[in-house]
N, C-alpha and C positions, 0 to 999 in steps of 0.2 A: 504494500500500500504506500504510498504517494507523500510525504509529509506536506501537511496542512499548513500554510502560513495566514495568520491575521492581522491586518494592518488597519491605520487610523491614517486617515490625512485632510487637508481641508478644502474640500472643492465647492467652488460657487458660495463661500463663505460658510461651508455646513459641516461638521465635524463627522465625517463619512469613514463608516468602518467596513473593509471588505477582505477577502479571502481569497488565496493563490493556491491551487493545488496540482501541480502537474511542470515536467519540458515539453515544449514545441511550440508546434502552429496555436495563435490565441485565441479562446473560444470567450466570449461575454456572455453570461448568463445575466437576464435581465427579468426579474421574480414579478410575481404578481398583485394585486393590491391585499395589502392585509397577512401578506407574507413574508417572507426573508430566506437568503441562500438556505438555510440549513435543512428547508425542507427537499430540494432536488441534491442531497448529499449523497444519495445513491449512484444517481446521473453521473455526477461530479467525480466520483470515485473510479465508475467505469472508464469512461472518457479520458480521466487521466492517466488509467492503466494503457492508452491506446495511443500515449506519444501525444497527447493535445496537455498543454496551459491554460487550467478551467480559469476565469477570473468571475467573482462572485460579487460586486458591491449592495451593501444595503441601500434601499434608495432613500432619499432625507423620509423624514417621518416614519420608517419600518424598521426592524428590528434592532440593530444598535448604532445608527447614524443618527444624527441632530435631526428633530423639526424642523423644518425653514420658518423664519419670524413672520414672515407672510402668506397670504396665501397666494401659490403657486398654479400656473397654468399649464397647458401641457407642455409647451413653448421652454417655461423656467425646466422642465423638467429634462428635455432634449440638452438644452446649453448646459446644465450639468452633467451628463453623460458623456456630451463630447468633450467638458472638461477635465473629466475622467478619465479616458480615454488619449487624452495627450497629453495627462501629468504621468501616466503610465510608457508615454511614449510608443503606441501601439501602433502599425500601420493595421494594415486592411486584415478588418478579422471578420471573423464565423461568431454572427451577431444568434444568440435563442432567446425569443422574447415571450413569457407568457403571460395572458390577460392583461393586465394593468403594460406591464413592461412589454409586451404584444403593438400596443399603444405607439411606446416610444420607439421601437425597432421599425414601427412601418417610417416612422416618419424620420428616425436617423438615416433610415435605408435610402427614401427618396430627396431630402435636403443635402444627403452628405455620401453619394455614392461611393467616392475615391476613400472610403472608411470602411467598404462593408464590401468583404469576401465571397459569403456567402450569408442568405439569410436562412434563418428557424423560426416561423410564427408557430406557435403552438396555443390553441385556445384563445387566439389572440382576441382583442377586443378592438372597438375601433369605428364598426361602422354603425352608426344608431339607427336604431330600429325606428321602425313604423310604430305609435302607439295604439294598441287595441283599444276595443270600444271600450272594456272598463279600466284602461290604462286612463283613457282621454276624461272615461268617470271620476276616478279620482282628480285629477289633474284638477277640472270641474268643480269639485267639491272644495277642492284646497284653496285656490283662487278665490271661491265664495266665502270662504274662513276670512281669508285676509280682506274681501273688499266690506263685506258687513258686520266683524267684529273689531272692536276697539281694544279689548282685550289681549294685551297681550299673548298671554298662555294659550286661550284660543286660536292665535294665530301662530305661534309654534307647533302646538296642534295639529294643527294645519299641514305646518310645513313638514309638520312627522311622519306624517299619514302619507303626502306625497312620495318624499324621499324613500320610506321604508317598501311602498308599494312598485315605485317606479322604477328604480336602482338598485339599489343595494341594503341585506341589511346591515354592512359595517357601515353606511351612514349614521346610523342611532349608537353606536361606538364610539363614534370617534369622536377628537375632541375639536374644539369651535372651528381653527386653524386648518384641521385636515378634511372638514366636514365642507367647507370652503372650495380646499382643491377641488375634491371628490365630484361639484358639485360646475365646478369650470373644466375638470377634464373629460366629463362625461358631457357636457353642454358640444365638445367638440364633432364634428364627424371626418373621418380621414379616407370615407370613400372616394372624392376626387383625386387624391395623392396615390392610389392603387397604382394607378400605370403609370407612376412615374419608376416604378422601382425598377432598377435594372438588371438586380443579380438574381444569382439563382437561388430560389425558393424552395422550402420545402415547409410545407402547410402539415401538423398532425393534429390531429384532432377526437375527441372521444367521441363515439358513436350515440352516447345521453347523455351529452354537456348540456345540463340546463339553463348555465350563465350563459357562455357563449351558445347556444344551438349548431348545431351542423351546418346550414343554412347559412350561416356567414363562413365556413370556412370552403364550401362551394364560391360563394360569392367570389373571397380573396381570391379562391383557382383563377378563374376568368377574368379576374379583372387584371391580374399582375402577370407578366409578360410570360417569366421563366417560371412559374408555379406549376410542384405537382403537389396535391394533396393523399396523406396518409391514414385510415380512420382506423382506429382501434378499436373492435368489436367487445360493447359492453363497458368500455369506461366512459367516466363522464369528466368534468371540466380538469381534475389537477390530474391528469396521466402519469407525469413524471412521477407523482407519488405512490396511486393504484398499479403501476405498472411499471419502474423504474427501467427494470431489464430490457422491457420490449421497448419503450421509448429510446433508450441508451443504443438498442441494438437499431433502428430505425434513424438516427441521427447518423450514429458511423456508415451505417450502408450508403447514406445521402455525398458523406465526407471520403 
């Protein structure tokens, strides 16, 4: 096994800790919201058995990197990864980005080509959904909170009920500052940035992902140049953790 290195350093003004485990070619692991490297530690392990440089950073606000003092959009999120990435001094690496970090990879991928080797969306997130009819009812309902109660609490209420039903429930987790992001990175949609991406792709995806559904990861197929997607029959959104092996093994055949 591979010895693990753990580091601190300060990118984009945010006291960011992350993780080196492997020699070679460099892979960036880019984790997903509400999580932290240590949960693709499986991933991490194989991959580095295989001649790859896992690099693992926490992202500001997740597992032991600083909250940003503000709240961040997806934009601040990108400018610290590429400033990540060239305090590391890294040229063109094998970006894996899941869910949240899904996010930041499509759009590292198409702003910043001459950086990205090869990409890995896995469960990625990204393209905003159409909202259903009782998506739109809430929605509805929340909006009416705020325009005919004066009430404060009622109108947190409000905003409860939207947030928890529409999104996510680590919006009712989290605290003011990350409830904030949460709520400008998902306001985002990165489907016209699809065909901008010029490397080569490989989309995996669980077959009852109910964060991400399958349906977006068709989507990404078709819209991004060099995509092929990979489903794994019977998992749902975290693969890498249901299914580490077969994931790890599906990445190297890609590499």
């Amino acid at each position: 096994m591979n010895d693990c290195q753990e580091n601190k350093a300060l990118i984009k003004g945010v006291e960011t800790n992350y993780k080196i485990i492997g020699q070679g070619r460099a892979v960036l692991i880019l984790h997903g919201w509400g999580s932290s490297p240590d949960s693709w530690n499986t991933v991490q392990e194989i991959l580095s058995g295989q001649g790859l440089r896992v690099i693992s950073p926490d992202f500001p606000g997740f597992g032991k990197s600083e909250t940003p003092e503000s709240a961040w959009n997806l934009d601040d999120y990108l400018a610290w990864t590429v400033e990540f990435i060239d305090f590391l001094k890294l040229d063109k690496l094998i970006i894996i980005g899941h869910s949240f970090g899904g996010r930041v990879a499509i759009k590292l991928s198409a702003k910043y080509p001459e950086k990205v080797e090869k990409l890995i969306l896995c469960g990625a997130a990204g393209i905003k959904p159409k909202l259903t009819v009782k998506q739109k009812l809430v929605l509805g309902t929340a909006k009416a909170g705020n325009f005919f109660f004066s009430n404060r609490l009622l109108k947190n209420a409000a905003r409860k009920i939207f947030y928890t039903f529409l999104s996510h429930k680590d919006y009712v987790k989290a605290n003011p500052i990350m409830k904030e992001i949460m709520k400008k990175v998902l306001a985002e949609d990165l489907f016209p940035i699809l065909s901008q991406i010029n490397a080569e792709t490989l989309l995996i995806w669980g077959e009852k992902d109910k964060m991400v559904p399958l349906k977006y990861g068709r989507i990404m197929e078709r819209e991004i140049k060099d995509a092929k997607l990979k489903i794994i029959s019977g998992a749902g959104h975290s693969v890498y953790k249901e299914v580490p092996e077969k994931t790890a093994s599906i990445i190297s055949e890609f590499l």
